[in-house]
C-alpha positions in Angstrom: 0.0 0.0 0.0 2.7 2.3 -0.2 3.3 2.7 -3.0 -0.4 4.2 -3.7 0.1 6.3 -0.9 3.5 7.5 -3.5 1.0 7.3 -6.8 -2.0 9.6 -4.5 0.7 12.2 -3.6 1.9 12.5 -7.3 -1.9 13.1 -8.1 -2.4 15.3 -5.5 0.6 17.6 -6.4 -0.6 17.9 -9.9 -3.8 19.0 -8.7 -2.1 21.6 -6.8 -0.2 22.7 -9.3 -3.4 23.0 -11.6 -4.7 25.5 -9.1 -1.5 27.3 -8.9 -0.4 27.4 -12.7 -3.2 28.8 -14.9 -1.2 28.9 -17.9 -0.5 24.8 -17.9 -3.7 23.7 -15.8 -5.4 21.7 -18.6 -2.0 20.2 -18.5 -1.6 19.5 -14.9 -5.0 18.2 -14.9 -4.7 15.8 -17.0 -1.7 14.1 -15.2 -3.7 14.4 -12.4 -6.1 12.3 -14.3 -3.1 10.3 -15.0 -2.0 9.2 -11.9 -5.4 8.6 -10.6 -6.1 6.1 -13.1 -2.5 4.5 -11.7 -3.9 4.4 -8.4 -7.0 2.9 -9.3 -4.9 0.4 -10.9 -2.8 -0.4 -7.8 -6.3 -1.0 -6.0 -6.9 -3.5 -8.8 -4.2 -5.3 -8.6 -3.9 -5.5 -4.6 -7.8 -7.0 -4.7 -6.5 -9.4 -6.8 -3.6 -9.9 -5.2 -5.0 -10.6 -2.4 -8.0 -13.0 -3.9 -5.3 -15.2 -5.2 -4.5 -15.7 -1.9 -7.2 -16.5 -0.6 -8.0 -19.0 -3.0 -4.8 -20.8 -2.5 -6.0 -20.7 1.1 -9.2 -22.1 0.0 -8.0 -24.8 -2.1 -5.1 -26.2 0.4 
């Protein structure tokens, strides 16, 4: 889980900087947008993760 906690701070410093940076919001929006979808991902990925294991658990 750390590393979304990493992937969430990226997101939320883009989202900052959108607020700060008129000229390039769009921009920093959009890899806002970005590294959301990365830590949607990493949720993914842990759930499944972890329902692998519990399977195996299952099956044993």
């Amino acid at each position: 889980m750390k590393r979304l906690v990493e992937i969430r701070s990226q997101e939320f410093l883009c989202r900052e900087r959108a607020a700060r940076d008129s000229e390039r919001r769009v921009f920093w929006l959009a890899q806002a947008e970005e590294w959301e979808q990365r830590a949607l991902d990493e949720i993914a990925y842990h759930f499944r993760e972890c329902n692998l294991a519990q399977g195996e658990r299952n099956a044993a």
